[in-house]
C-alpha positions in Angstrom: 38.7 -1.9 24.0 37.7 -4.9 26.3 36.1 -8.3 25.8 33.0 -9.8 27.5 31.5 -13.2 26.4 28.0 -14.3 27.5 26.6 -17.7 26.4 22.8 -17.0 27.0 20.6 -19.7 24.6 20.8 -19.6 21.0 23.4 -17.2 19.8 21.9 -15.4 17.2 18.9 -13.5 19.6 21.9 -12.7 21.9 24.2 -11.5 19.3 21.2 -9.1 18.1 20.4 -7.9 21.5 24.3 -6.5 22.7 24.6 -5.1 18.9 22.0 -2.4 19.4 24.4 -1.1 22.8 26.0 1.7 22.2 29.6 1.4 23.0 29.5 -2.4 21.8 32.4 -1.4 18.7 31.9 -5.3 17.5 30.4 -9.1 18.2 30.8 -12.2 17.1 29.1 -15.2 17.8 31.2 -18.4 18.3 31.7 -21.9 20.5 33.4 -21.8 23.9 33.6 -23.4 26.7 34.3 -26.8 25.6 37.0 -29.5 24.9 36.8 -30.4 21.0 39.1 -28.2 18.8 37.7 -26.6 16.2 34.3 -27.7 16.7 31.7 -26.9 13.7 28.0 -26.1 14.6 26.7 -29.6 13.7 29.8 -31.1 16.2 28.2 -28.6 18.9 24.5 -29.1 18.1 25.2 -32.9 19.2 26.3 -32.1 23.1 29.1 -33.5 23.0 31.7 -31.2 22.6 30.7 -29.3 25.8 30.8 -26.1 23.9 28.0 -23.2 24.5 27.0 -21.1 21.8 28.3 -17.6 23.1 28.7 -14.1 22.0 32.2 -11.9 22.3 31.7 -8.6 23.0 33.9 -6.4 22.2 33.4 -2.9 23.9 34.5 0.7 24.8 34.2 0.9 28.6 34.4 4.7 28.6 31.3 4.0 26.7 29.2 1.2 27.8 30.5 -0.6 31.4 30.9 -4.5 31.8 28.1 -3.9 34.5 25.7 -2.3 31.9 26.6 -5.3 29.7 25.7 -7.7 32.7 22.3 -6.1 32.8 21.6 -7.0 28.8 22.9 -10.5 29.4 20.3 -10.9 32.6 17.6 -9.6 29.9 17.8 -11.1 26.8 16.9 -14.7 28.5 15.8 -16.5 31.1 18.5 -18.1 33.2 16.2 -20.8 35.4 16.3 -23.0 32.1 19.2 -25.3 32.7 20.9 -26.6 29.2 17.6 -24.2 27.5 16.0 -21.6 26.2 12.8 -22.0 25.0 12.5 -25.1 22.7 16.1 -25.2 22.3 17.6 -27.7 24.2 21.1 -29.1 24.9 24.2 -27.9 27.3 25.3 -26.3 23.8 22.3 -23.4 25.1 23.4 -23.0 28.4 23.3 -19.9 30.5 27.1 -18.4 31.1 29.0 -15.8 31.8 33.1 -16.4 30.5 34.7 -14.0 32.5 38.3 -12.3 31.1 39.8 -10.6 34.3 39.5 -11.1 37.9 37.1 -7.6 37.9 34.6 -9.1 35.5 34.5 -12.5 37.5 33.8 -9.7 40.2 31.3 -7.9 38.5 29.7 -10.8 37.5 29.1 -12.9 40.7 28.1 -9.7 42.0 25.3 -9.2 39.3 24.3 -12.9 40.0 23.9 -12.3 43.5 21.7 -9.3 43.0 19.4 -11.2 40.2 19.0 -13.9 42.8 17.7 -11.4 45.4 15.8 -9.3 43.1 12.8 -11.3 43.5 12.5 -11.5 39.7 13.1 -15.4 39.5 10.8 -18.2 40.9 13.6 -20.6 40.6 17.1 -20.1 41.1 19.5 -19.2 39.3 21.8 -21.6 37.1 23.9 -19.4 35.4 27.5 -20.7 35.1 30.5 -18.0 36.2 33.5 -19.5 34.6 36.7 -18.6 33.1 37.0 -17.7 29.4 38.6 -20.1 27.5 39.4 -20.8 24.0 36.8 -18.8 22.1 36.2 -20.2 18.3 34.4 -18.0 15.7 31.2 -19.6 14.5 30.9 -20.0 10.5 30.4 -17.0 8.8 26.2 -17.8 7.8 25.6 -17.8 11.8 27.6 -14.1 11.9 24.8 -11.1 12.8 22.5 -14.0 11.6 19.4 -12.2 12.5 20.3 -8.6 11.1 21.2 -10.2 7.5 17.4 -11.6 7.5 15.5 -8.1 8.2 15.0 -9.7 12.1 15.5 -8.6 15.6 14.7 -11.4 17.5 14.5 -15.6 18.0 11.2 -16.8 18.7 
């Protein structure tokens, strides 16, 4: 098994959309990416822990490839919004990709390259390719948030 995590706007959309991959054995939805330990959701909601609401993946990749994940992360939002999706608004909904090995950082800058060329944006591309870092597990309520309530999908 491998890890991927993707910070992509609200958490719970994203966490909905990499569930339904086949090969995708769990996720979770969390805070990474910034300096407060232990931050809560209300300490992240403010901005000021520099956190991102993100999703760990983790995966079979004799099942589903980091690549194939790639493509669902370049989906399920729209990465021109910087620090938003939609009406959400704040760093904490930033567009990311936390890479875990050098072949994911790979991969990724890569996939960001051929989304820029595409033709698919009007704007560019402000997607953040950084490290993963300390990853902390959201509070159990904001776990498969979505799939406990009968929904599929954020707004």
């Amino acid at each position: 098994m491998e890890q991927a995590t993707f910070a992509a706007g609200c958490f719970w959309g994203v966490e909905a959309a990499f569930r339904q991959i086949p090969g995708v054995q769990d996720t979770s939805v969390g805070y990474t990416g910034g300096n407060t330990p232990n931050p809560t959701y209300q300490e992240v909601c403010t901005g000021r822990t520099g956190h991102a609401e993100a999703v760990q993946v983790t995966f079979d990749p004799g099942q589903v490839s980091y690549r194939q994940l790639l493509d669902v992360f370049w989906q399920c939002h729209d990465p021109t919004q910087l620090n938003r999706q939609g009406p959400d608004t704040g760093t904490q909904y930033r567009s990311a990709i936390f890479f875990h090995t050098p072949q994911q950082e790979s991969a990724a800058q890569a996939s960001k390259i051929q989304q820029e060329s595409s033709g698919r944006y009007h704007k560019p591309i402000v997607t953040e390719i950084v490290p993963a870092s300390t990853y902390h597990y959201a509070e159990e309520y904001h776990q498969q948030y979505l799939e406990k309530r009968g929904q599929s999908r954020c707004h």
